[in-house]
N, C-alpha and C positions, 0 to 999 in steps of 0.2 A: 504494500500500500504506500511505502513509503518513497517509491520511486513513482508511481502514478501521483503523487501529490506534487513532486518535484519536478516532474515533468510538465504536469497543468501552471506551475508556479512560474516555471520557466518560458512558458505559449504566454504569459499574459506581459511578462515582461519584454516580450519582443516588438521592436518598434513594428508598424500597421505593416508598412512596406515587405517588412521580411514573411510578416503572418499572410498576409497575402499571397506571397510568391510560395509558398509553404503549403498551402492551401490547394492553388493552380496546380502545383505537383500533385499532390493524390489525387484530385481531379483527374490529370491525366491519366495517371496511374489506375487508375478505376477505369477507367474507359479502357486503355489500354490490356487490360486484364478480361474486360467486358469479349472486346474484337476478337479475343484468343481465343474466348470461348466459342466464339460465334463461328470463326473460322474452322475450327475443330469439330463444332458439330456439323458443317457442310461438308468437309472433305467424309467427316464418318457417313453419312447421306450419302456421297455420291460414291463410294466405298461397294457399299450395300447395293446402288441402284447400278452398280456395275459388275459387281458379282452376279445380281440377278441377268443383266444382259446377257454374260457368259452362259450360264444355265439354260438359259432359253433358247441361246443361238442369234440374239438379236446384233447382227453387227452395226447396223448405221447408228442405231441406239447409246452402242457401247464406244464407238468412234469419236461421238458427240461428246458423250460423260468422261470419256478419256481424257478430250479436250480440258474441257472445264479445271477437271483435276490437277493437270499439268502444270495449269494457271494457277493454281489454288496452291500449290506445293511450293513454288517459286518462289 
């Protein structure tokens, strides 16, 4: 506890400027965490909907999602 008090003790004494810029970072950071997610559950999607191509025998299908992923992995 005694280092979360020292830490809140510390955010408040920081001039606006710095708490700002401090701020904008895990902002991005949150986002940036967010996109990872987002990208990782599409390539897993398109994973899936290309294994099923395989299965199937669909090749224009699998041609197409091959695409995508290629771009996706880059």
């Amino acid at each position: 506890m005694k280092s979360e008090r020292s830490h809140e003790e510390g955010m408040r004494n920081l001039p606006s400027t710095q708490l700002e810029k401090l701020v904008s970072i895990e902002d991005i950071y949150a986002q940036m965490v967010l996109d990872e997610i987002l990208v990782q559950k599409l390539i897993d999607d398109l994973r899936l909907e290309i294994d099923r191509c395989l299965d199937e025998g669909d090749k224009k299908t699998f041609l197409k999602l091959s695409k995508k992923y290629r771009e996706l992995i880059r």
